[in-house]
C-alpha positions in Angstrom: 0.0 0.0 0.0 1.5 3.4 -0.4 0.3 6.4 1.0 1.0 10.0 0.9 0.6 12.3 4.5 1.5 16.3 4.6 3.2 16.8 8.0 3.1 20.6 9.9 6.6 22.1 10.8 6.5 25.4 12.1 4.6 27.1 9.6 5.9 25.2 6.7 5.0 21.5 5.3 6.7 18.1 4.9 5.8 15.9 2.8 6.1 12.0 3.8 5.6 9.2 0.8 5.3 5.2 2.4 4.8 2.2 1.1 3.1 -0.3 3.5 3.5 -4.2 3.6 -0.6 -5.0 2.9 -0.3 -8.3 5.5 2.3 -6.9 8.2 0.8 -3.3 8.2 4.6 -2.4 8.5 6.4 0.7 7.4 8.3 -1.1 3.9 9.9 2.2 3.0 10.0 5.8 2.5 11.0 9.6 1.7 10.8 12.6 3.3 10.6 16.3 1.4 9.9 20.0 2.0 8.2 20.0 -2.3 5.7 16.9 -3.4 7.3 16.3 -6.7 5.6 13.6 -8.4 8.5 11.0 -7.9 8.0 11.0 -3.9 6.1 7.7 -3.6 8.3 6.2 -6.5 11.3 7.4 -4.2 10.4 5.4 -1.5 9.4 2.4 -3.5 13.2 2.4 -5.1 14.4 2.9 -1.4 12.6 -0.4 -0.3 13.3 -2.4 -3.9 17.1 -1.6 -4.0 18.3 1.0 -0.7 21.5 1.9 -2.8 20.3 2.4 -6.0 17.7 4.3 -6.9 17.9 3.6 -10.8 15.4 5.7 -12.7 14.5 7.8 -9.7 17.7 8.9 -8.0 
């Protein structure tokens, strides 16, 4: 599952992509920015796929 949440911090907002294992309900991966560009999710799907390299993405 993946899942996009805007976090508060001090007046400004952070932007938090995740992806989700669907069984264990368990944090898989993600990425963290100040901007939602349109690769955040996609960023934290390459982190949990390969944490080193990012291919495409990174």
């Amino acid at each position: 599952m993946k899942n996009i949440t805007c976090l508060s911090k001090q007046g400004s907002w952070l932007y938090l992509g995740s992806y989700q294992d669907a069984y264990s309900r368990k944090a898989v991966s993600w990425d963290v920015r100040e901007m939602m560009p349109e690769d955040l999710v996609n960023k934290a799907l390459c982190r949990a796929d390969s944490p080193r390299e990012c291919g495409q993405w990174g």
